[in-house]
C-alpha positions in Angstrom: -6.8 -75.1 -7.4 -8.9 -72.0 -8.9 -7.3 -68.6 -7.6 -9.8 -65.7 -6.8 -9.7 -63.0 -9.6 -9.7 -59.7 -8.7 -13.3 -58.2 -10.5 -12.3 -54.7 -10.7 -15.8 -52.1 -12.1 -15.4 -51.7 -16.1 -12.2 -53.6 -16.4 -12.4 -57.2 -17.5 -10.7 -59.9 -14.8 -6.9 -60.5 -16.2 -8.0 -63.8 -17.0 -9.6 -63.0 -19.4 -6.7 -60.7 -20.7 -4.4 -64.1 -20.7 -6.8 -66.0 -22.5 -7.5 -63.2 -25.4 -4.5 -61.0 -25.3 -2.8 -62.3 -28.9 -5.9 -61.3 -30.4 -5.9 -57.7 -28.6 -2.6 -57.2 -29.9 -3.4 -58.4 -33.3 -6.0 -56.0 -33.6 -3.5 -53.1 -32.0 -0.9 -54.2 -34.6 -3.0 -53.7 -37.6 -4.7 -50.4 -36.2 -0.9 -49.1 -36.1 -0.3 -50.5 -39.7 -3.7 -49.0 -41.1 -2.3 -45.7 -39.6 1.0 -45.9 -41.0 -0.7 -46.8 -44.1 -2.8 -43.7 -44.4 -0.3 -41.3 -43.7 2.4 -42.0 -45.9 -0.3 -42.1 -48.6 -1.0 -38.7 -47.7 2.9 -37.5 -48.1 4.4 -36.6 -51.8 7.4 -38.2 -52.9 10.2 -36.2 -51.5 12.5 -34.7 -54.4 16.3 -35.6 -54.7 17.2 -31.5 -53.7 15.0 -31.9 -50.8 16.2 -35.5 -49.6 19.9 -33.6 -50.2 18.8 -30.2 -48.3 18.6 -33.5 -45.2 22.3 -34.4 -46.2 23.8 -31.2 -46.5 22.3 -30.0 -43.1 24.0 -32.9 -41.4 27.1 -33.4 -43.3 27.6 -29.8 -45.2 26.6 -27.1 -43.3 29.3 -27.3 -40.1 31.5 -25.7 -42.7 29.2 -24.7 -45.8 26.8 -22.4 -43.4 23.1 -23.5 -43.6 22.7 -21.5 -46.5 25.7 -22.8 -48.6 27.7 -19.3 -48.4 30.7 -20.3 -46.6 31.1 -20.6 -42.6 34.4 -19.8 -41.4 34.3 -23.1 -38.8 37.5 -22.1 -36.5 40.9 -23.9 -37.5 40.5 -22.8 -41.5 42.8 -20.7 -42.9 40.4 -19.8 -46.1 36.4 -20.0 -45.8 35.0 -22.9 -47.4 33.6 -22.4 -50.7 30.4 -20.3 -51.4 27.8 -23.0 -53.3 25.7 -20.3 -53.9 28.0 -18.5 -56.5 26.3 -18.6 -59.6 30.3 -18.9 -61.6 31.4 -21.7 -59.4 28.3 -23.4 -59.7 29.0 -22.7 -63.6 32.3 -24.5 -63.5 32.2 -27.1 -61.6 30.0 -30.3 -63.2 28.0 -32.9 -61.6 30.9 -34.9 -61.7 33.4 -33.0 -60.4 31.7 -31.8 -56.9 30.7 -35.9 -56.2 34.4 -36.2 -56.9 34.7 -33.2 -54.2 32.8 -34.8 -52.0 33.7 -38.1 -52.1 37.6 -37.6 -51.7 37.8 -34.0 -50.3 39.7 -31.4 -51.4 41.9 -29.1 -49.5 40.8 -28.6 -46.0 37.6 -30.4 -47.0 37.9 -33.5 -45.8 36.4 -36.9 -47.7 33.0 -37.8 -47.2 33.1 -40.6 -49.4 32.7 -43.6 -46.8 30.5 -41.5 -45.0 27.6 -40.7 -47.6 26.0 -43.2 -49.9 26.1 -42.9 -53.7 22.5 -41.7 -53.5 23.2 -39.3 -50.6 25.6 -37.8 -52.8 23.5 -37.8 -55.7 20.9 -36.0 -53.2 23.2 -33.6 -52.2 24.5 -33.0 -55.3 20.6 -31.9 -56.2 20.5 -29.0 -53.4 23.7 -28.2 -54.2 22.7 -27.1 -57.9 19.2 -25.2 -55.4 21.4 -22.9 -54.0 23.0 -20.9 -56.7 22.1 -17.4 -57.0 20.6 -16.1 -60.2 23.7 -14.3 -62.3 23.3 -10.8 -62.7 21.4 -9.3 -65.6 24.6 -8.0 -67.5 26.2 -11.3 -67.6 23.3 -13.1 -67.9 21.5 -11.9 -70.2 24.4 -11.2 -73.0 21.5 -11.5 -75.8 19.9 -8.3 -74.5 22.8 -6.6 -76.3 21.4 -5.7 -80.3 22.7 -8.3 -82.4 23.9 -6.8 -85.8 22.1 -9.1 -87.2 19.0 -7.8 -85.7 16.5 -9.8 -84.9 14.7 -12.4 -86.2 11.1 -11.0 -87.2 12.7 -7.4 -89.2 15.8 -9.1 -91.0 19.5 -7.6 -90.9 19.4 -4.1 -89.2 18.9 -0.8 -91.2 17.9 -2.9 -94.5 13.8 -3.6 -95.0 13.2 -7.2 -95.6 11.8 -6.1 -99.0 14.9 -5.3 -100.1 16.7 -8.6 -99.2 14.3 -10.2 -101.5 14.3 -8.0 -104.2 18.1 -8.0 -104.5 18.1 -11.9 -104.5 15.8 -11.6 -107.0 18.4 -9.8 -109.5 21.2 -11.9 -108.8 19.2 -14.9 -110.5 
């Protein structure tokens, strides 16, 4: 029994669709791959700090502030901890904040089933981004004159002629 197909102007009778539709979606399914393809050749490698700054917005920054300075989420009795601190950030290892992080600390509760060892490493990364720069005075304590003064002149207040001709008697 042959059944009437409908012959609608510009389209092609859905018999024909049945008979060649695995090949129309082949060719669909590689024009998607051959897209997807392209375009993550075209994207760099992300960094660890900026695969962490994805982390820390979703698992940090309720209490941490966007930033890293410290929210003051409501229920705390102290503000959590500013990462940007350039001294904190000095005394506190690698180590020790994936230790942090992993089985809280506080009112910080642990994140350590929650994030994967490479999250944390990740995190860990933008963490170490956020620090502020120290200020000049304390970070900068060779800007002080050494007395030994410095390297091209010799000791302060004696010409480097000198130094050698004094060596020069002891001999």
């Amino acid at each position: 029994m042959n059944e009437a197909v409908a012959v609608v102007p510009g389209r092609r009778p859905l018999e024909h669709l049945a008979r060649h539709g695995s090949a129309t979606k082949r060719g669909h399914l590689a024009a998607i791959a051959l897209a997807l393809l392209v375009s993550s050749c075209d994207r760099p490698e992300r960094s660890p700090a900026e695969r962490g700054a994805g982390v820390f917005a979703r698992a940090c920054a309720g209490c941490h502030g966007p930033t890293g300075r410290g929210a003051r989420p409501p229920g705390f009795t102290t503000p959590p901890r500013d990462l940007t601190d350039p001294e904190l950030q000095a005394r506190l290892s690698d180590d020790l904040i994936r230790e942090t992080i992993r089985y809280g600390k506080g009112q910080m509760p642990p994140f350590g089933k929650a994030l994967p060892p490479e999250d944390l490493t990740h995190v860990i990364a933008f963490v170490r981004t956020l620090a502020r720069p120290l200020p000049e005075s304390v970070a900068s304590p060779s800007s002080a004159p050494s007395p030994l003064g410095s390297p091209s002149t010799g000791p302060r207040d004696q010409p480097a002629s000198t130094t050698s001709a004094a060596s020069n008697t002891s001999k």
